[in-house]
Backbone and ligand atoms as CSV (ligand in chain L), in Angstrom:
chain,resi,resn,atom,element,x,y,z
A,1,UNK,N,N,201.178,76.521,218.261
A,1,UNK,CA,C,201.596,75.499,217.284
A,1,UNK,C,C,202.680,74.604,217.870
A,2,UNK,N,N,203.175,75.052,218.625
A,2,UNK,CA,C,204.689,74.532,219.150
A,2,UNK,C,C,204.177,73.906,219.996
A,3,UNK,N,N,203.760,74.543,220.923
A,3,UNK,CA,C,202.911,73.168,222.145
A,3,UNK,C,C,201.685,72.230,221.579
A,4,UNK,N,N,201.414,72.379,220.405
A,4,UNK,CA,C,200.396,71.406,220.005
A,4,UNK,C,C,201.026,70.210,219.689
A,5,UNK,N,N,202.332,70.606,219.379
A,5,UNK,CA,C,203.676,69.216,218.539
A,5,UNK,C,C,203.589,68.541,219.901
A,6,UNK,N,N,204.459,69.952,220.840
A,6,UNK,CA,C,204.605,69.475,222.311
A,6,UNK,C,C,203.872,68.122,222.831
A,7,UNK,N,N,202.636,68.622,222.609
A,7,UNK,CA,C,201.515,67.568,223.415
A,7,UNK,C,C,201.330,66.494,222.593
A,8,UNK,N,N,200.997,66.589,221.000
A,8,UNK,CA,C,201.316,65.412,220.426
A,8,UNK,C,C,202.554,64.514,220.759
A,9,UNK,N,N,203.369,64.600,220.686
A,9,UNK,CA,C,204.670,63.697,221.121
A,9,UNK,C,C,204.766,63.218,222.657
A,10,UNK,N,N,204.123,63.768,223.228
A,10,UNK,CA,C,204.262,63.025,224.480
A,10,UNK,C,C,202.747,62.535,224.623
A,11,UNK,N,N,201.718,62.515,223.982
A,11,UNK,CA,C,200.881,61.652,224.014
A,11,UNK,C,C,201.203,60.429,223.443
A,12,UNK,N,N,201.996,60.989,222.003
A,12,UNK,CA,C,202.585,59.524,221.253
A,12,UNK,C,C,203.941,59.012,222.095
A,13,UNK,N,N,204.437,59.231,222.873
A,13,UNK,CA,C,205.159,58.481,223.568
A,13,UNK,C,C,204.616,57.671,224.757
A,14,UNK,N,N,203.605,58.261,225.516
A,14,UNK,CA,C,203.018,57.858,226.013
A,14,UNK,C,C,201.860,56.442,226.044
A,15,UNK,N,N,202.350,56.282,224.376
A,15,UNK,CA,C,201.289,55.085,223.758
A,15,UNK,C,C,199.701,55.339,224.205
A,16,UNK,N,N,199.234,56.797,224.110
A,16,UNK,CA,C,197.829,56.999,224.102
A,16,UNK,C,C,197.101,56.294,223.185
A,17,UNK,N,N,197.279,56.791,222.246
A,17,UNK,CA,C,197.055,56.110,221.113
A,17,UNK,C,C,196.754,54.377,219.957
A,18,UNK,N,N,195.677,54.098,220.378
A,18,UNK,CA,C,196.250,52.667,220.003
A,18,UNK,C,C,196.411,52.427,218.642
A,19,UNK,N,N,197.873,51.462,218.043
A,19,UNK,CA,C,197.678,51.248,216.646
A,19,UNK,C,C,196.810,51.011,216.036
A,20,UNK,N,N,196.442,51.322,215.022
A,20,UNK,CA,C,195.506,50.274,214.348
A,20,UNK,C,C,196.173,49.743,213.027
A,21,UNK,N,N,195.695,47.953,212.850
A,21,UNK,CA,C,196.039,47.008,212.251
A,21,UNK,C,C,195.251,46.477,211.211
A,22,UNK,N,N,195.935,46.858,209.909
A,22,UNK,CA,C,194.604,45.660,209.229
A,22,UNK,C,C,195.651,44.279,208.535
A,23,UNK,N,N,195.207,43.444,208.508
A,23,UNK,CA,C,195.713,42.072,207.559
A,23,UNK,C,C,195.121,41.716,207.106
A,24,UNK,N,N,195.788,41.721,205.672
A,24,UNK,CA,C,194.868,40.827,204.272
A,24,UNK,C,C,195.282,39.357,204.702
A,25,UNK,N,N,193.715,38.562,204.526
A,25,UNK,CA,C,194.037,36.745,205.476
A,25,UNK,C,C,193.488,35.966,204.008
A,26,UNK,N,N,194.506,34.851,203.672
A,26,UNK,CA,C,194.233,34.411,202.163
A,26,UNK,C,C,193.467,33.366,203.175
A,27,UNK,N,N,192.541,32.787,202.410
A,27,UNK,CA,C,192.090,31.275,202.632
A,27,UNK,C,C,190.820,31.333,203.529
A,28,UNK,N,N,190.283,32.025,203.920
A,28,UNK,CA,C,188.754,32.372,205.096
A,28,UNK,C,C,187.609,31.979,203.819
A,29,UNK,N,N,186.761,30.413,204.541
A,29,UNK,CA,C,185.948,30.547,203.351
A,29,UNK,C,C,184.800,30.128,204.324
A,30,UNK,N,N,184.590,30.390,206.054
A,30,UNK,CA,C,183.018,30.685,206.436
A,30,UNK,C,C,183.403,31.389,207.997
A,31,UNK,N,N,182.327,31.286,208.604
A,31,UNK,CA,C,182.201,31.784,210.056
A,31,UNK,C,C,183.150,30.674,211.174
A,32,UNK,N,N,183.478,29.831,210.532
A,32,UNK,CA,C,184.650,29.003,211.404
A,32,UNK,C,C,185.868,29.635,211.475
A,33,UNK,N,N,185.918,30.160,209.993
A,33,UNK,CA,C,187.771,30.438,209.791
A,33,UNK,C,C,187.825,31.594,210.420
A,34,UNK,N,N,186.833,33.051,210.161
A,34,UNK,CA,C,186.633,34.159,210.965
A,34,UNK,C,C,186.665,33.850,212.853
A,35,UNK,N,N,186.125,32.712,213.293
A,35,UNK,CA,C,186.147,32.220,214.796
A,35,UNK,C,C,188.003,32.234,215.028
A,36,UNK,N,N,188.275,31.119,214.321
A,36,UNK,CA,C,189.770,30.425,214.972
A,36,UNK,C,C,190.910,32.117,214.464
A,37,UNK,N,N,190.572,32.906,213.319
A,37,UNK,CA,C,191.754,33.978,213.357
A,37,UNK,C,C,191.072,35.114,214.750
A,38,UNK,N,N,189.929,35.129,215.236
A,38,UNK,CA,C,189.788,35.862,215.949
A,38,UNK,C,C,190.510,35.395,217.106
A,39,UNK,N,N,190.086,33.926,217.180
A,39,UNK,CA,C,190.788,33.184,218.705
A,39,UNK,C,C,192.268,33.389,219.034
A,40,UNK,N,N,193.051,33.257,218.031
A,40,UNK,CA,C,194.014,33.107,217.591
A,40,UNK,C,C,195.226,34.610,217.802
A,41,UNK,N,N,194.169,35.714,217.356
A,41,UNK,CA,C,194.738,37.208,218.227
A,41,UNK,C,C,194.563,37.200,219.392
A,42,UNK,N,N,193.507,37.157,219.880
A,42,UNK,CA,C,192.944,37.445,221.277
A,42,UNK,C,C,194.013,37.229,221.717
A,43,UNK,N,N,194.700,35.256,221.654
A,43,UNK,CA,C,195.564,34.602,222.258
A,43,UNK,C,C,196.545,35.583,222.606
A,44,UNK,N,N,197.027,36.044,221.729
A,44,UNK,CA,C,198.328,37.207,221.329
A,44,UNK,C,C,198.699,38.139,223.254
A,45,UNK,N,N,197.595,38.913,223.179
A,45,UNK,CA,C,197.357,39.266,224.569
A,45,UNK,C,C,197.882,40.541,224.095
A,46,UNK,N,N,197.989,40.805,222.813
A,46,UNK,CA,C,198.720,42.076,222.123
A,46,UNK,C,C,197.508,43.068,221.070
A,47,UNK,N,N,196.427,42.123,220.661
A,47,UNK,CA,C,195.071,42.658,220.199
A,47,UNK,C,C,194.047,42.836,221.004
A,48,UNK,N,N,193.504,44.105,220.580
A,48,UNK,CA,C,191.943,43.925,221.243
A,48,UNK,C,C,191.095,44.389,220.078
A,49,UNK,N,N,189.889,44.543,219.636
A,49,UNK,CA,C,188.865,45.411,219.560
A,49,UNK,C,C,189.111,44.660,217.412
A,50,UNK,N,N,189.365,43.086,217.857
A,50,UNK,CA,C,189.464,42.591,216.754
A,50,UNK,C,C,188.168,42.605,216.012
A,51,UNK,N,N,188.175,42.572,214.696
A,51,UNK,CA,C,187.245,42.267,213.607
A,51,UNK,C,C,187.747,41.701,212.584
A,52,UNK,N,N,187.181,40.644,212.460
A,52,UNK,CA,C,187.606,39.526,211.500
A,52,UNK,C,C,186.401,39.426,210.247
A,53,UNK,N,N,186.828,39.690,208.844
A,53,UNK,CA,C,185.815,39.873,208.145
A,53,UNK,C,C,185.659,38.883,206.627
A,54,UNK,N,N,185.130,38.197,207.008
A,54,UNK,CA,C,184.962,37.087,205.533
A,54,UNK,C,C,184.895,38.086,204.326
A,55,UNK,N,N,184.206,38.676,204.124
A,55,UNK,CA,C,183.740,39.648,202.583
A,55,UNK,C,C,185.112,39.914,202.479
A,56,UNK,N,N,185.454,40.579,203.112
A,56,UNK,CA,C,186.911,41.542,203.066
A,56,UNK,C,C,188.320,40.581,203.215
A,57,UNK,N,N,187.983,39.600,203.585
A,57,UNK,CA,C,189.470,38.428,203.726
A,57,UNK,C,C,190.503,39.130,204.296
A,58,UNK,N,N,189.760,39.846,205.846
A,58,UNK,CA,C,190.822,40.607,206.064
A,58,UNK,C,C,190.433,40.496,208.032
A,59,UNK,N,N,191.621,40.932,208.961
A,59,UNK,CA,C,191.150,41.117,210.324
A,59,UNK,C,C,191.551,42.841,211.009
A,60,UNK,N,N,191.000,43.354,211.264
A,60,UNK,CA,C,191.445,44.344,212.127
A,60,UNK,C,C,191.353,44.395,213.602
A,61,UNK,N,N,192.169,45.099,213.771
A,61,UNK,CA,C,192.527,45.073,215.360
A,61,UNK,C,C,193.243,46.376,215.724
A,62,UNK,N,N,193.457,46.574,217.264
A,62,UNK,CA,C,194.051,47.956,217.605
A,62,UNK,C,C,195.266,46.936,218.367
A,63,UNK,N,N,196.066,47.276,218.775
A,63,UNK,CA,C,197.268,47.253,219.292
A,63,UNK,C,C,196.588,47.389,220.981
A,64,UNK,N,N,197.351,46.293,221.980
A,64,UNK,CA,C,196.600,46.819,223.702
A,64,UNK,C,C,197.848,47.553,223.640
A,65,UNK,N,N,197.274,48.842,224.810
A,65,UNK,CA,C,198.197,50.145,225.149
A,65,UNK,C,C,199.326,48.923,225.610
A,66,UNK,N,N,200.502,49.852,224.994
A,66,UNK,CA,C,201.798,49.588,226.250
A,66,UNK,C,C,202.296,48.038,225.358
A,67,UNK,N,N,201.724,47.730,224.499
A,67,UNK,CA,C,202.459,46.359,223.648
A,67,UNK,C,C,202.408,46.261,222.306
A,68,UNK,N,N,203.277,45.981,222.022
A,68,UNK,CA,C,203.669,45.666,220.193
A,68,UNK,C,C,203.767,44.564,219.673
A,69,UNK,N,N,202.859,44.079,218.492
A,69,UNK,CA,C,202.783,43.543,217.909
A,69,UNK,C,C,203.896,42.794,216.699
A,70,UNK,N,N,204.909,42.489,215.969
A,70,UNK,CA,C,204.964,42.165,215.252
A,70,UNK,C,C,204.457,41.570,213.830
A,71,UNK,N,N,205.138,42.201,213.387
A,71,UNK,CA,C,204.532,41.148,211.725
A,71,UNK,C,C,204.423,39.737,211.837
A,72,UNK,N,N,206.198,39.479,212.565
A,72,UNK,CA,C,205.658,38.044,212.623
A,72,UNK,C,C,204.963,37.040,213.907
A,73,UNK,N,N,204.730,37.734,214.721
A,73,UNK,CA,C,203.931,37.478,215.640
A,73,UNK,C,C,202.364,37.195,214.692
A,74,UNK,N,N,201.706,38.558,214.052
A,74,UNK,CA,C,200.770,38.554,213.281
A,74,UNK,C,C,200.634,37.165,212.608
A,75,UNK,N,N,201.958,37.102,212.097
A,75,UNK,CA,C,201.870,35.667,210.713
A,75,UNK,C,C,201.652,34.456,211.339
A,76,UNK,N,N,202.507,34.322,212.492
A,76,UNK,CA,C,202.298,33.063,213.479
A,76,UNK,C,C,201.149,33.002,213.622
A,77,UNK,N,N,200.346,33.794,214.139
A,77,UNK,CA,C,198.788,33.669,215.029
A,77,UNK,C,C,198.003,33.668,213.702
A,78,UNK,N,N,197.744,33.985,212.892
A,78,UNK,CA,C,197.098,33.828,211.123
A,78,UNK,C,C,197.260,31.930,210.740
A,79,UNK,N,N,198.678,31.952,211.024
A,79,UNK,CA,C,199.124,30.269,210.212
A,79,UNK,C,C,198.489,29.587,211.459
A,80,UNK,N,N,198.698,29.690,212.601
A,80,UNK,CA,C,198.131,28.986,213.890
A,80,UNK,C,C,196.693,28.328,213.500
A,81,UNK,N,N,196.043,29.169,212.923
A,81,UNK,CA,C,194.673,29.417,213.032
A,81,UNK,C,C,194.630,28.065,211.437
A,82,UNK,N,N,195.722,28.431,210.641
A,82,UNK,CA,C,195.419,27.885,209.514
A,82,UNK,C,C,195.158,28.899,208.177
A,83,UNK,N,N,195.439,30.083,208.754
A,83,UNK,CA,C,195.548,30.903,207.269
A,83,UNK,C,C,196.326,31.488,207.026
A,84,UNK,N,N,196.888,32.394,206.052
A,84,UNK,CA,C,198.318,32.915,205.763
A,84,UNK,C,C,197.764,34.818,205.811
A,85,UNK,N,N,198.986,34.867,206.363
A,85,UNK,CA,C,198.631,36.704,206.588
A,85,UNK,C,C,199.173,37.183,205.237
A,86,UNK,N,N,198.655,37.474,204.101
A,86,UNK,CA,C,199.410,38.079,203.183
A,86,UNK,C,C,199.967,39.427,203.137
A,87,UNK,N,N,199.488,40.297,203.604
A,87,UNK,CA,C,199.218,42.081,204.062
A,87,UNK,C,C,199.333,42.274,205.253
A,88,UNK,N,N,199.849,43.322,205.821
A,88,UNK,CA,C,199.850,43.579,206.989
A,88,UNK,C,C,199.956,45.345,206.895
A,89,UNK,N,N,199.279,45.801,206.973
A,89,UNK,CA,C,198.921,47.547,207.176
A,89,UNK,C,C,199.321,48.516,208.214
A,90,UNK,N,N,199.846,49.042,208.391
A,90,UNK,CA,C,199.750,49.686,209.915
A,90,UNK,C,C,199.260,51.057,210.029
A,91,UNK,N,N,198.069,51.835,211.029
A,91,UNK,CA,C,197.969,53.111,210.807
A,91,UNK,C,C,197.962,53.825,211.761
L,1,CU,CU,CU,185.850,28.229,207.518
């Protein structure tokens, strides 16, 4: 039990693990607005393994190993694009 913590914590220090991100995105109303918030992370150089989803008015993404994201990094690259990050999740 003790070395299971062990190994957890130095995997999580290790940033094995990638975050995962969701943001509620107000204002996405086709396959354009889903294009420019996808473009718009990528840019970041801080997302990968984005999904940008009209139904859901929302984007997910993992965190790239070894870099952190901000909220307001998030909000910048959302308004960039032209939409507003209302939510921001972290798990
Ligand atoms: Cu659109």
């Amino acid at each position: 039990m003790k070395i299971a913590i062990l190994i957890t914590s130095a995997l999580l220090s290790l940033n094995v693990f990638a975050a995962k991100l969701e943001v509620a995105v107000k204002g996405m109303t086709c396959g354009m607005c889903v294009e420019s918030i996808t473009k718009e992370l990528k840019a970041t150089d801080k997302a990968e393994n984005i999904t940008v989803s009209l139904e859901n008015q929302n984007a997910r993404f993992e965190e790239v190993k070894g870099k952190k994201i901000s909220d307001s990094e998030i909000k910048a690259a959302i308004k960039k694009a032209g939409y507003e990050a209302v939510k921001i999740f972290r798990k």
